[in-house]
C-alpha positions as CSV (number, residue, x, y, z in Angstrom):
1,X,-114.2,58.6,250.7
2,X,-117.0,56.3,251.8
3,X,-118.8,56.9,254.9
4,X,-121.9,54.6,255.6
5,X,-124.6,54.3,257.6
6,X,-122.1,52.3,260.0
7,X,-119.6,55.4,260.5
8,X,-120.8,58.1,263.5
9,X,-120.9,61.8,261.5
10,X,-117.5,62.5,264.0
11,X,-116.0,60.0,262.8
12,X,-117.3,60.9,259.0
13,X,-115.7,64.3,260.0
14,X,-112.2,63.1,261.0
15,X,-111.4,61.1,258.4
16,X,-113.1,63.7,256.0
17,X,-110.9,66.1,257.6
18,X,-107.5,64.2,257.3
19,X,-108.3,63.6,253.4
20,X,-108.4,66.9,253.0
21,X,-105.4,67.4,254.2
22,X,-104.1,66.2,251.0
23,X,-106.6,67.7,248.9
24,X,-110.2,68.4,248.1
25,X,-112.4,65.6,250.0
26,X,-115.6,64.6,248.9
27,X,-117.8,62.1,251.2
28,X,-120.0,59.6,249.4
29,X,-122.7,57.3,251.2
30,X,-122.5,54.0,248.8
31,X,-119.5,51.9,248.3
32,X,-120.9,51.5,245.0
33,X,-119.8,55.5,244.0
34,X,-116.1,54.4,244.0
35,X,-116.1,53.4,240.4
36,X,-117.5,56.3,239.2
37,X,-115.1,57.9,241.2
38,X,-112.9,55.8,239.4
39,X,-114.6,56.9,236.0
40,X,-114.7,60.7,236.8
41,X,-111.4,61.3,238.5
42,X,-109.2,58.6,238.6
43,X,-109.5,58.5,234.9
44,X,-110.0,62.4,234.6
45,X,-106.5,63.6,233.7
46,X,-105.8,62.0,231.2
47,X,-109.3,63.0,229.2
48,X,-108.1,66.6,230.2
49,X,-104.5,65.8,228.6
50,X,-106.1,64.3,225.5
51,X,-108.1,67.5,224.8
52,X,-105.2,69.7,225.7
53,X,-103.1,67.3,223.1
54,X,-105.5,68.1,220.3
55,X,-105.6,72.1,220.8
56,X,-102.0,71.6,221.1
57,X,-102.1,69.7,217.4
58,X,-104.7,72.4,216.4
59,X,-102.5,75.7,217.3
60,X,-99.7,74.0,215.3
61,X,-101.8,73.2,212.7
62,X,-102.3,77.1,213.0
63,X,-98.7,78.3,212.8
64,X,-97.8,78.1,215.8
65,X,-94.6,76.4,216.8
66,X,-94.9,73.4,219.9
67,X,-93.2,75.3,222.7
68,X,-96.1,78.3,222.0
69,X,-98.7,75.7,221.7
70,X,-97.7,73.9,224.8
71,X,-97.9,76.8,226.8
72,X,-100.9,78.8,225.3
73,X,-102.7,75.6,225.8
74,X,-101.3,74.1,229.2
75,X,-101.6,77.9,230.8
76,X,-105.0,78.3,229.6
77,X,-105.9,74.7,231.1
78,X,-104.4,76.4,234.1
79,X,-106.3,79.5,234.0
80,X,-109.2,77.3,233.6
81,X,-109.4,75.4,236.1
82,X,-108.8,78.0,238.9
83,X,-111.4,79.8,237.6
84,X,-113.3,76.8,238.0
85,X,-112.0,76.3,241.7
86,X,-112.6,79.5,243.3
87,X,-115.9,80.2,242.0
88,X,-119.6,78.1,242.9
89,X,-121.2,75.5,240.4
90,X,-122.2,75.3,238.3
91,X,-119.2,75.4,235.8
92,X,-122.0,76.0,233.0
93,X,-122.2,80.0,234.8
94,X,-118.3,79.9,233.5
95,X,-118.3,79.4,230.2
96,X,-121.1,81.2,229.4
97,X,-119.2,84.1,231.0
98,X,-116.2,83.7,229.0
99,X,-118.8,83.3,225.5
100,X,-119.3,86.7,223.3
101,X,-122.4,86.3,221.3
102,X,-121.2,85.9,217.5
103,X,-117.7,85.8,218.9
104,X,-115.1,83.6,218.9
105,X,-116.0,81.2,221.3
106,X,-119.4,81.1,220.4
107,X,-118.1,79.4,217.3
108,X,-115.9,76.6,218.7
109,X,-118.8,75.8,220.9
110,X,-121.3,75.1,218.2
111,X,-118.9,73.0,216.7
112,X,-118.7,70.9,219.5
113,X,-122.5,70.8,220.0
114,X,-122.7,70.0,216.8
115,X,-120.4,67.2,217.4
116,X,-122.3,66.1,220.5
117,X,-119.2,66.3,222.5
118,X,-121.4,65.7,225.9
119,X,-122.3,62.5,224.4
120,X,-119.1,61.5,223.4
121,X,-117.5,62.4,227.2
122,X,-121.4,60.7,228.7
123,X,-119.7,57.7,227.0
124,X,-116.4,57.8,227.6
125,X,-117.3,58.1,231.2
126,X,-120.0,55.8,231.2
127,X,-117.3,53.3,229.6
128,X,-114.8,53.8,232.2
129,X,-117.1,53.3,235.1
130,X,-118.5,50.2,233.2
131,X,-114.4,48.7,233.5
132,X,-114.3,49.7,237.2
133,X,-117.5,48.1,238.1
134,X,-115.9,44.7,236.2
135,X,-112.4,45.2,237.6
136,X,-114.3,45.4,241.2
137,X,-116.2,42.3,240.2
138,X,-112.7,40.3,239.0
139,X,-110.9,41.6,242.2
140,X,-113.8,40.6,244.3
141,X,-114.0,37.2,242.8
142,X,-110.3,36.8,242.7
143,X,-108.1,35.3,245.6
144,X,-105.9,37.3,248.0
């Protein structure tokens, strides 16, 4: 939610408060934030299901058959993100908790280092917001 400098912090508070009723709120000071809103979460599950469709395709690829796939992969997304949840940022402190040195892990990571995956998902985000800024624009321009 938006609250400007034209909303009282009670105010900010009551409607912060009645969001949260139907989830996690988070208050933003510029109008402008929406479409990276839009970019970040809006658009957000379906990055998640995209990765969670390739390590699907990868633990087949592996042997395993698609009903142990789906839920090795959909349960560890689980797992995941309630670790994520219920402990402080940053998310970084995580995954190097759940990283053995020369292990595993370790390995998968530097393969996706390696691949610049930040800069892929910097893009991909950047991308998104970049649509939401001109579907603003359009709407804006547009008649009611």
């Amino acid at each position: 939610m938006v609250a400007n400098t034209h909303v009282t912090s009670a105010q900010r508070d009551r409607a912060r408060d009645l969001f949260a009723a139907a989830g996690h709120a988070v208050v933003l000071d510029r109008e402008n934030l929406m479409d990276a809103v839009t970019a970040v979460s809006g658009s957000g599950p379906a990055y998640f299901f995209l990765l969670m469709e390739a390590m699907i395709d990868a633990a087949r690829d592996l042997g395993l058959d698609a009903d142990a796939a789906h839920a090795l992969v959909t349960q560890t997304a689980l797992g995941a993100a309630r670790m994520a949840t219920a402990t402080p940022p940053p998310v970084a402190d995580l995954r190097r908790a759940v990283t053995s040195k020369n292990g595993t892990t370790e390995r998968a990571l530097a393969v996706f280092e390696a691949a610049e995956l930040r800069a892929i998902v910097a893009r991909a985000i950047g991308a998104a917001n970049d649509r939401a800024i001109a579907i603003t624009r359009e709407l804006q321009g547009s008649p009611r």
